[in-house]
GUMI-727215 format. One record per residue: x, z, y of N, C-alpha, C in turn; residue in three letters; residue number from 1. Coordinates in steps of 0.2 Angstrom, whole numbers. Example, Ala and Ser with C-alpha at 12.3 -4.5 7.8 and 13.67 -1.06 7.14 Angstrom:
BEGIN
   nc1   nc3   nc2  cac1  cac3  cac2   cc1   cc3   cc2  aa   i
    66    39   -28    62    39   -22    66    39   -16 ALA   1
    64    35   -11    68    36    -5    64    39     0 SER   2
***
This chain:
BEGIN
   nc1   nc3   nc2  cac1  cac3  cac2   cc1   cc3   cc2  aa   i
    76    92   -43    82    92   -48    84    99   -50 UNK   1
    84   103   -44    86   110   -45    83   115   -52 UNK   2
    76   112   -50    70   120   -54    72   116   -60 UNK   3
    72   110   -62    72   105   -68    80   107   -71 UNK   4
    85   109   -67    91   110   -70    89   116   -73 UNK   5
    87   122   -71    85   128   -73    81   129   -78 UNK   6
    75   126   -78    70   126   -83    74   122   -91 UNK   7
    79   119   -89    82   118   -94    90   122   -97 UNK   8
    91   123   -94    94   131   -94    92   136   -98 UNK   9
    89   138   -95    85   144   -98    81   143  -104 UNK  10
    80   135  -105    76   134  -110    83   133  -117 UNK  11
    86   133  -115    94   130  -121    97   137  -120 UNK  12
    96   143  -117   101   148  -118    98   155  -120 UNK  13
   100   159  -123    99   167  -125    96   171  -120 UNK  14
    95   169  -114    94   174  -108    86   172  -107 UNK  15
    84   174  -101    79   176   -98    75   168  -100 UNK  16
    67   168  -103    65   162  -104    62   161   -97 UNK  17
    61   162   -92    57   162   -88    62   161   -81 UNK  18
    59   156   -77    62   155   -69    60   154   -65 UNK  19
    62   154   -59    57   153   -53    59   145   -49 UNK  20
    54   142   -49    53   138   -47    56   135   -41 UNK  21
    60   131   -37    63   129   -34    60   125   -30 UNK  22
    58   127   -21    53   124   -20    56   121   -10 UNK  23
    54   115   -10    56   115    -3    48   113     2 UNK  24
    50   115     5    43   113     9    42   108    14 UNK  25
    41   102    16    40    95    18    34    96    24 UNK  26
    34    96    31    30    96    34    29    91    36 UNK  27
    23    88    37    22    81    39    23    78    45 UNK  28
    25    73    46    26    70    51    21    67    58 UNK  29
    15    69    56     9    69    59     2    73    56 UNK  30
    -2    76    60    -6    81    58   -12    76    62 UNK  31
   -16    82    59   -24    80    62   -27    79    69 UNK  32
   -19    82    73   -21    82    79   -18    75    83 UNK  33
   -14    74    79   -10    66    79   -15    61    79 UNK  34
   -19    63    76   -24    56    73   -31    56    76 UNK  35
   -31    62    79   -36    62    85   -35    57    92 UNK  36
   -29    58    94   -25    52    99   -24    44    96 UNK  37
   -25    43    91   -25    38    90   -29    34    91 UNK  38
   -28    26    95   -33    22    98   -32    15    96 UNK  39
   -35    10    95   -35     4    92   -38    -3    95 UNK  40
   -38    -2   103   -44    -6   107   -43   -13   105 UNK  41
   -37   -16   101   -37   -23   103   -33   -27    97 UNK  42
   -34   -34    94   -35   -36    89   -28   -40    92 UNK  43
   -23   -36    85   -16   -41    87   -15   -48    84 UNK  44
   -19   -48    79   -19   -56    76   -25   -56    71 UNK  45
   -26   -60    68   -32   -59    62   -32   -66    56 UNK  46
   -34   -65    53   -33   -73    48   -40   -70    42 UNK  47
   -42   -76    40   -48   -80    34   -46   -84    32 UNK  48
   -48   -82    24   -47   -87    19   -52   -85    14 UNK  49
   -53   -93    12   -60   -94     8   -60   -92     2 UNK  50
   -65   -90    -2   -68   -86    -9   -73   -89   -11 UNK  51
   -78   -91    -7   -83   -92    -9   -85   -95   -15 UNK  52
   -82   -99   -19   -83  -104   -23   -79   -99   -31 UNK  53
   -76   -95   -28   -73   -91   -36   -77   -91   -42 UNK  54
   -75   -89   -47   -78   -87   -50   -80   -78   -53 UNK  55
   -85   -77   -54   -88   -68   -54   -85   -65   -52 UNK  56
   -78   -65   -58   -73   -59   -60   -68   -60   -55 UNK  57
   -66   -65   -51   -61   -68   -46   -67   -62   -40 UNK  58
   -69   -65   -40   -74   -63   -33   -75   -54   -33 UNK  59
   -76   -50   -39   -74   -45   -40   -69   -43   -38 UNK  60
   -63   -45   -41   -58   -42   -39   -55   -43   -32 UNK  61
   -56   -49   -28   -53   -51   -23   -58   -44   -18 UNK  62
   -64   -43   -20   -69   -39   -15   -66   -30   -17 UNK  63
   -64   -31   -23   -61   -23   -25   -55   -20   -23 UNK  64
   -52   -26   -21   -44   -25   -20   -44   -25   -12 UNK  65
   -50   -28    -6   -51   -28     0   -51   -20     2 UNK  66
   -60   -16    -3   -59   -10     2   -53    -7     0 UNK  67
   -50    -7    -7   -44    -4    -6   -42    -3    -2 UNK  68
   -38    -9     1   -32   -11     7   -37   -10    14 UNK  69
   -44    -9    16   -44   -10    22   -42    -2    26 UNK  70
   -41    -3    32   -42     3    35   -36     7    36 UNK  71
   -32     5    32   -24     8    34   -23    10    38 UNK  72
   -19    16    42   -16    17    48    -8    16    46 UNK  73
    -5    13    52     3    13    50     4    14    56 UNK  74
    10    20    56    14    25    61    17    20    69 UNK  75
    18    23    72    24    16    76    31    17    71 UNK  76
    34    12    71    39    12    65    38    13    56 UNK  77
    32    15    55    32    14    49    29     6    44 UNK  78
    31     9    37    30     3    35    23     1    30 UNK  79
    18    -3    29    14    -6    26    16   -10    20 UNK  80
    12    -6    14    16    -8     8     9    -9     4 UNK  81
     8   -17     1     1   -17    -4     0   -15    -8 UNK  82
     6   -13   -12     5   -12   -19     4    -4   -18 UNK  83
     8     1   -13     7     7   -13    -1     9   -10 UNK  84
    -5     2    -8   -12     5    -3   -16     3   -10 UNK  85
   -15    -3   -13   -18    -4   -19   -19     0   -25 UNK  86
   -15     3   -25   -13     8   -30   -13     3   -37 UNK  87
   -14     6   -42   -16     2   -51   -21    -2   -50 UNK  88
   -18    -9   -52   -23   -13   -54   -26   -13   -60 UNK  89
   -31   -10   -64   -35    -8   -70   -40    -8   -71 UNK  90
   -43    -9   -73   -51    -9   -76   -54    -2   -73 UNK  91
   -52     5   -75   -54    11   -74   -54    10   -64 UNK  92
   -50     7   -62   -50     3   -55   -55     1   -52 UNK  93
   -57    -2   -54   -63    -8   -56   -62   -16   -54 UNK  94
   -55   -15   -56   -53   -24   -58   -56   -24   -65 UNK  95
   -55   -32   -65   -58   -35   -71   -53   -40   -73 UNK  96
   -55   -45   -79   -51   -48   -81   -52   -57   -76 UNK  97
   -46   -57   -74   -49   -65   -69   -42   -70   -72 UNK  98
   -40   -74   -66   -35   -78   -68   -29   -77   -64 UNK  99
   -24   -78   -66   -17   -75   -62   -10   -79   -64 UNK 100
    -5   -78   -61     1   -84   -63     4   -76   -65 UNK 101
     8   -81   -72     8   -78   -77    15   -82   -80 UNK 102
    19   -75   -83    24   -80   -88    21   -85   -92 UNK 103
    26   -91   -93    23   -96   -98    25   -92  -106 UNK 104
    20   -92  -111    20   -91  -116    26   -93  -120 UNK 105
    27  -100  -117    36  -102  -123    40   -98  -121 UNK 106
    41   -93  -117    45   -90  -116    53   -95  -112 UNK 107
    51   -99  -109    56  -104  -105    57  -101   -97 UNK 108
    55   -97   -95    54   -96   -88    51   -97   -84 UNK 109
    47  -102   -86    41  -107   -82    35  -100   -81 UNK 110
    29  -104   -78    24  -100   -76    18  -102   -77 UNK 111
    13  -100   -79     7  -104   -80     0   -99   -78 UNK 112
    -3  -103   -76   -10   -98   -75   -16   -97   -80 UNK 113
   -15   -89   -81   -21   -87   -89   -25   -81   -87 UNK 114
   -26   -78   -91   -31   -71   -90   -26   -66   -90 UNK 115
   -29   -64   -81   -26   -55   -82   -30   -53   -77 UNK 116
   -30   -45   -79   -33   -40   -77   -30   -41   -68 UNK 117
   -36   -41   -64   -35   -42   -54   -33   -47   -54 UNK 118
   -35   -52   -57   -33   -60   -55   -37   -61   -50 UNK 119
   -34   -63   -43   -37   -66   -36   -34   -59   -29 UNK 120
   -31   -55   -34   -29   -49   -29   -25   -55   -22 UNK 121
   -19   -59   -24   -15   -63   -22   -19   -64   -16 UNK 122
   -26   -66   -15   -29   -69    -9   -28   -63    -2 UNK 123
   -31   -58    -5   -31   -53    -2   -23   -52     2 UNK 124
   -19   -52    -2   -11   -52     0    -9   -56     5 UNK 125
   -11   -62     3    -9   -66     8   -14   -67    13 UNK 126
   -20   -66    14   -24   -65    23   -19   -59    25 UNK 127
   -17   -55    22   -16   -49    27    -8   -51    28 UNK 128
    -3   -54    23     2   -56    28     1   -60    34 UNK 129
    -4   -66    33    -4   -70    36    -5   -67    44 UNK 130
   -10   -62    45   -12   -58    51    -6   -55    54 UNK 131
    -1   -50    48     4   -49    49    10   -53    53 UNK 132
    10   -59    49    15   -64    52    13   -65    59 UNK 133
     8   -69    61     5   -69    66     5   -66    72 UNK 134
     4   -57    69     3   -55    75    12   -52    78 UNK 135
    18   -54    74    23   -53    77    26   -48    74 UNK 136
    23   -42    67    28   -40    66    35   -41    61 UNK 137
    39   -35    59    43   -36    54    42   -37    49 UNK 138
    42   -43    43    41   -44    38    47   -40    32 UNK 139
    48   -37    29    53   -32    25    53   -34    18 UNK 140
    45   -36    16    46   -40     9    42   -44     7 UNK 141
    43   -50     4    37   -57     1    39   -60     2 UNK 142
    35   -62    -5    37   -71   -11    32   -73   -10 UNK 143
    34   -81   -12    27   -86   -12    27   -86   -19 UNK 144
    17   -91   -22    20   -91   -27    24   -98   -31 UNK 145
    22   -97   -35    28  -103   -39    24  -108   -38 UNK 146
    17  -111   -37    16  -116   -33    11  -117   -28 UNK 147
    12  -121   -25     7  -118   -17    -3  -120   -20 UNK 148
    -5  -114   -17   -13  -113   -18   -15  -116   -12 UNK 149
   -19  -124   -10   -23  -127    -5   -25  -123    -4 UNK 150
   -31  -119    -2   -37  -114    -1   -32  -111     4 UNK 151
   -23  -107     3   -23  -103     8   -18  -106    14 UNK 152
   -19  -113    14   -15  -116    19   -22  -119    26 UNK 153
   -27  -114    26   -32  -118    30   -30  -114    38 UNK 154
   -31  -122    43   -30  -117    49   -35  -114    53 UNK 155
   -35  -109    56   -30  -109    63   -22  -105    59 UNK 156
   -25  -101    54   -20   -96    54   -16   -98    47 UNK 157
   -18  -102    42   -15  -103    38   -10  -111    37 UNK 158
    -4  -112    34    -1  -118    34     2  -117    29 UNK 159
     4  -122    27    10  -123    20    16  -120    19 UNK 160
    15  -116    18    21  -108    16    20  -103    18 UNK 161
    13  -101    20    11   -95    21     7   -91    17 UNK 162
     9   -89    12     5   -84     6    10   -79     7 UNK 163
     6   -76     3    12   -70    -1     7   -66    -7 UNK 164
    12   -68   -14    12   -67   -19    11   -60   -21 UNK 165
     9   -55   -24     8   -48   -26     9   -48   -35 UNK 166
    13   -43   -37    11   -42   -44    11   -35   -45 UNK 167
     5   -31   -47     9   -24   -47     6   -22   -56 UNK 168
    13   -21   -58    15   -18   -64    18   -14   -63 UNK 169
    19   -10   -70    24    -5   -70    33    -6   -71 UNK 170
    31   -11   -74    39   -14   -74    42   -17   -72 UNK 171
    36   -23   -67    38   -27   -63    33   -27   -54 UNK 172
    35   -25   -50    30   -25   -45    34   -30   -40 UNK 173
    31   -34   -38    30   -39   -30    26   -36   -26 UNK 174
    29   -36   -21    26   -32   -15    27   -35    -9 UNK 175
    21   -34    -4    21   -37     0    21   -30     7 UNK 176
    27   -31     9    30   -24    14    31   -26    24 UNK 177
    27   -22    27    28   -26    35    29   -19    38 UNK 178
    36   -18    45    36   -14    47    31   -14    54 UNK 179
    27   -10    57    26    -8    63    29    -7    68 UNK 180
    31   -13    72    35   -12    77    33   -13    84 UNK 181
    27   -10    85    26   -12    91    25    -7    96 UNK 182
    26     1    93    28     5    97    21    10    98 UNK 183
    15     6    94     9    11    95     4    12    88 UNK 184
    -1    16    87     0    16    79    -5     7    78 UNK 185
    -7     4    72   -10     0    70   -13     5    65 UNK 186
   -17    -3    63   -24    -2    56   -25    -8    54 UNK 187
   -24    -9    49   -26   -15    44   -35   -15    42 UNK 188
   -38   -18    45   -44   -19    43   -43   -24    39 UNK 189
   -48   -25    33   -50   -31    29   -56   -30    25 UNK 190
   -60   -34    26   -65   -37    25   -68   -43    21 UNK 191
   -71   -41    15   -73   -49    10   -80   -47    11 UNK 192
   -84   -56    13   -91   -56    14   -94   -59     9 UNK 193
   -91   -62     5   -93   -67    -1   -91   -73     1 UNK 194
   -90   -73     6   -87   -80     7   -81   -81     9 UNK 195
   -79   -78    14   -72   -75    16   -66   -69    14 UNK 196
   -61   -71    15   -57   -63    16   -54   -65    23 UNK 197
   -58   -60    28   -56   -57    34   -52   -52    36 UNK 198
   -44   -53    40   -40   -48    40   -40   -46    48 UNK 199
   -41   -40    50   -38   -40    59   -29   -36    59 UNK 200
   -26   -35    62   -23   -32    62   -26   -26    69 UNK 201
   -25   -22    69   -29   -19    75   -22   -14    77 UNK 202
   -20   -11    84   -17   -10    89   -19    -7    97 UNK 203
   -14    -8    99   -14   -10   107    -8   -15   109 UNK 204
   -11   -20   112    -6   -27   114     1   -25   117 UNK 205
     5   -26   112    12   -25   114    14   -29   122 UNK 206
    10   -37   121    11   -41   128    15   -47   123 UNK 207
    16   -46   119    18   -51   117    16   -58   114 UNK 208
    21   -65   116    20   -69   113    22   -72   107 UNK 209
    19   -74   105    20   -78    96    19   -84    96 UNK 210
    25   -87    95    25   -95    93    28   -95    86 UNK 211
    22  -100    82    23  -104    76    24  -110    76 UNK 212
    31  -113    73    30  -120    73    26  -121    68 UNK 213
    25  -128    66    22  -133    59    27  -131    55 UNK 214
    23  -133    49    30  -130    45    35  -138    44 UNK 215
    39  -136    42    45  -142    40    45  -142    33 UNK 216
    42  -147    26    42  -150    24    48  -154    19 UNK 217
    52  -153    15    56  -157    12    56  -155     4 UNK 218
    61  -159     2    61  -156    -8    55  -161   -12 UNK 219
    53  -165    -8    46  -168   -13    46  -170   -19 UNK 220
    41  -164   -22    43  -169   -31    36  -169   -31 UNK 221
    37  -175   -37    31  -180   -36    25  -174   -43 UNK 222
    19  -176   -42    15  -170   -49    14  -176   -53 UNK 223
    14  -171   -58    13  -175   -66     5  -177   -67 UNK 224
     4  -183   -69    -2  -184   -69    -6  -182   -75 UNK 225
    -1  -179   -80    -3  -179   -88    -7  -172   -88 UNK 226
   -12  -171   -91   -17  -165   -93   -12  -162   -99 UNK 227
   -11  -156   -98    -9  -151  -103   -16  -146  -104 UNK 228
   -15  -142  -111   -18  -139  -114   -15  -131  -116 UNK 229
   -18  -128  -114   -15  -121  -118   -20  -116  -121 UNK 230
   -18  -116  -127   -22  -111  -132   -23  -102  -129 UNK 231
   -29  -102  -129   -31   -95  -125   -36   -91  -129 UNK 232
   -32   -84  -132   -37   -81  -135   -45   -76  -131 UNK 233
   -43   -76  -123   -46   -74  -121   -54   -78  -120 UNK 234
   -55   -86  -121   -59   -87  -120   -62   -91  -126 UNK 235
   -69   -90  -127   -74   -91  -135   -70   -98  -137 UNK 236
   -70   -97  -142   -66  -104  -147   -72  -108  -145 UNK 237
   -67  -116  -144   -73  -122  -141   -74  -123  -134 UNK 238
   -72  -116  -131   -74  -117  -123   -66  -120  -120 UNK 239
   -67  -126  -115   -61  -127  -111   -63  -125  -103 UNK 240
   -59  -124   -97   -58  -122   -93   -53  -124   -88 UNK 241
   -52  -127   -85   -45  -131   -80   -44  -125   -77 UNK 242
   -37  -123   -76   -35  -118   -70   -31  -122   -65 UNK 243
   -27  -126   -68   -22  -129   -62   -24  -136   -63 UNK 244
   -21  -138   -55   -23  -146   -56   -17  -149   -52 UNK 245
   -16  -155   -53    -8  -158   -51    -9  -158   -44 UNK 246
    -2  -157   -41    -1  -158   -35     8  -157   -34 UNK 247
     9  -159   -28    17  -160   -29    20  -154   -27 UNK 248
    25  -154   -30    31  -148   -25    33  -150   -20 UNK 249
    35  -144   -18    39  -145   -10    43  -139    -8 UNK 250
    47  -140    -5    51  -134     0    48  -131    10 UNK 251
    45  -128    11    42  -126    15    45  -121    21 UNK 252
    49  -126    27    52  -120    31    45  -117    38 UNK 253
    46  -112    40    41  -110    45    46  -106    50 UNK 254
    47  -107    57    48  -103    60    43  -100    65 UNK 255
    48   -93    68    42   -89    71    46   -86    75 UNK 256
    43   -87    81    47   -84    88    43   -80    91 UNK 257
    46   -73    92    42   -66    95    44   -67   103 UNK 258
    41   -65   109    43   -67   115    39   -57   118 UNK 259
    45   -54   120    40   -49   125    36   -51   132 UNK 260
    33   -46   135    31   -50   143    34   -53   146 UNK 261
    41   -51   145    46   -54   150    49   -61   149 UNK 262
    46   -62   144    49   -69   139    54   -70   134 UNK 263
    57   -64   135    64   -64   129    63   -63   125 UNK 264
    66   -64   120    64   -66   113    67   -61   110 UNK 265
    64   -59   106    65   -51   102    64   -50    94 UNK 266
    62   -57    91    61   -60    86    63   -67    84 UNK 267
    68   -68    80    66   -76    77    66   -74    71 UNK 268
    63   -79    66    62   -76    59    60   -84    56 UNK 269
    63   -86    51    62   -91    49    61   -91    41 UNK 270
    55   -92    40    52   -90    30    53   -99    29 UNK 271
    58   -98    22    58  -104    20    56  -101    11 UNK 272
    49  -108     8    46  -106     1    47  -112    -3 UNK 273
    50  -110    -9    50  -116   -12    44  -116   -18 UNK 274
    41  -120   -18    35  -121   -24    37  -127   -30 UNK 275
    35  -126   -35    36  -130   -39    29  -135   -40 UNK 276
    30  -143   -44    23  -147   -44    19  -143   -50 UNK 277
    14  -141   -48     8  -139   -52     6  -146   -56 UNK 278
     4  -143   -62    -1  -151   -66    -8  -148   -69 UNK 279
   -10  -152   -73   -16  -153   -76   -17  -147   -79 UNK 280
   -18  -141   -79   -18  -137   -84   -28  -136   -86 UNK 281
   -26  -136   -92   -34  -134   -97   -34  -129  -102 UNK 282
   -35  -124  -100   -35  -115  -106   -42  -119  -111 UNK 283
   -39  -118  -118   -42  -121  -123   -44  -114  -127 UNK 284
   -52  -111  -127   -52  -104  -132   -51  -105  -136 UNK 285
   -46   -97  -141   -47   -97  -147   -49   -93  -150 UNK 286
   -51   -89  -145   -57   -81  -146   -62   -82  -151 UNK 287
   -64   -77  -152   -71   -76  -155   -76   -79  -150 UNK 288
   -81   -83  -154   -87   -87  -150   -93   -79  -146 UNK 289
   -95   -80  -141  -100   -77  -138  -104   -74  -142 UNK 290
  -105   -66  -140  -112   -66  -145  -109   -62  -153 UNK 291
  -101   -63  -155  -101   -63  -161   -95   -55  -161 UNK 292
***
């Protein structure tokens, strides 16, 4: 803010055009000799969920947006952030165009699912909260999305209110943030084989234990059985394509109990998600046909 005041100074007044640069020097918090001692013998928690059945451009991106995020190292006490390890989600990236929940076009506040650039990043998001949760750290930021995705409630590790939604724009980001508090460094391993996204959380065992209940359940609303339609210039005029399919809403509470060696409980964290009832959705092209 200093050399910026200056430079504008100088640039608005009759004196000298030229200025010296205002510079503070930031030493890091850790060097190269730091990350030599760093050890990782043992698997703090870990969670899969299924891809296989995607389609290209989904599978693309869930697999593009994985080496992004694998392999992170986070500090003892630092924090893990997706959208800063994922960087831009773009094309020049090599995201593609897939399918992603999206404002609804009436502009009503609703949300719909259509074509956008990283559609399936989500997946990725959520294995790696889920590891996260599991293995007992702090949770700092994360949404569900607007309505629950079956595929990411499969157990041992996954249950009904366990996602975590990502959006990264420039004007609007969702970000999925978890503190390191285990006192030793970590690493976020993640892995797509074409059939899975595989998360480890990797460490040294704090000694801790982690209880999750079932989740708790209420709010039910019933889904609509009626198929809607929405015009999509994204795909060849003539072609239709189901993105959503009914199922009911619900309110989703989950609690989580952190217990140290000694048994005392050092964590209770209770994620309550609400989702709205999904329905029939059919994207109807009104593109230009293939080929043309």
């Amino acid at each position: 803010e200093a050399a910026a005041e200056a430079i504008a100074t100088a640039a608005s007044g009759d004196g000298p055009r030229k200025v010296a640069l205002i510079v503070k020097t930031v030493k890091p918090a850790y060097t190269d000799s730091a990350a030599k001692n760093i050890e990782l013998p043992d698997v703090l928690a870990d969670s899969s969920t299924y891809y296989g059945q995607s389609s290209d451009a989904r599978r693309q991106n869930v697999e593009q947006a994985s080496k992004l995020e694998t392999g992170w190292l986070v500090a003892p006490g630092g924090q893990f952030s997706f959208v800063e390890h994922v960087g831009k989600v773009s094309k020049d990236e090599g995201f593609v165009t897939g399918f992603g929940i999206v404002a609804s076009p009436e502009g009503d506040g609703s949300v719909t699912t259509a074509p956008v650039i990283g559609g399936g990043i989500c997946q990725v998001s959520t294995t790696v909260f889920q590891a996260a949760f599991w293995a007992g750290l702090q949770i700092d930021e994360r949404y569900e999305h607007p309505y629950w995705l079956q595929t990411y409630g499969e157990p041992p590790r996954g249950m009904k209110g366990l996602d975590a939604m990502v959006n990264v724009e420039d004007d609007w980001s969702l970000d999925l943030r978890f503190t390191n508090t285990t006192g030793n460094w970590i690493a976020v391993v993640v892995v797509a084989d074409g059939q899975n996204v595989k998360v480890e959380i990797r460490g040294t065992n704090p000694g801790w234990t982690v209880e999750v209940d079932q989740p708790i359940i209420t709010d039910i609303v019933p889904a609509d059985s009626e198929t809607y339609y929405t015009e999509s210039p994204e795909l060849p005029k003539g072609e239709e394509l189901q993105v959503e399919r009914a199922q009911e809403g619900f309110t989703a509470t989950v609690r989580r109990t952190v217990r140290d060696r000694d048994g005392t409980v050092i964590d209770e964290t209770s994620l309550t998600s609400t989702f709205a009832a999904s329905r029939n959705t059919i994207l109807r092209g009104t593109g230009p046909a293939e080929g043309n």
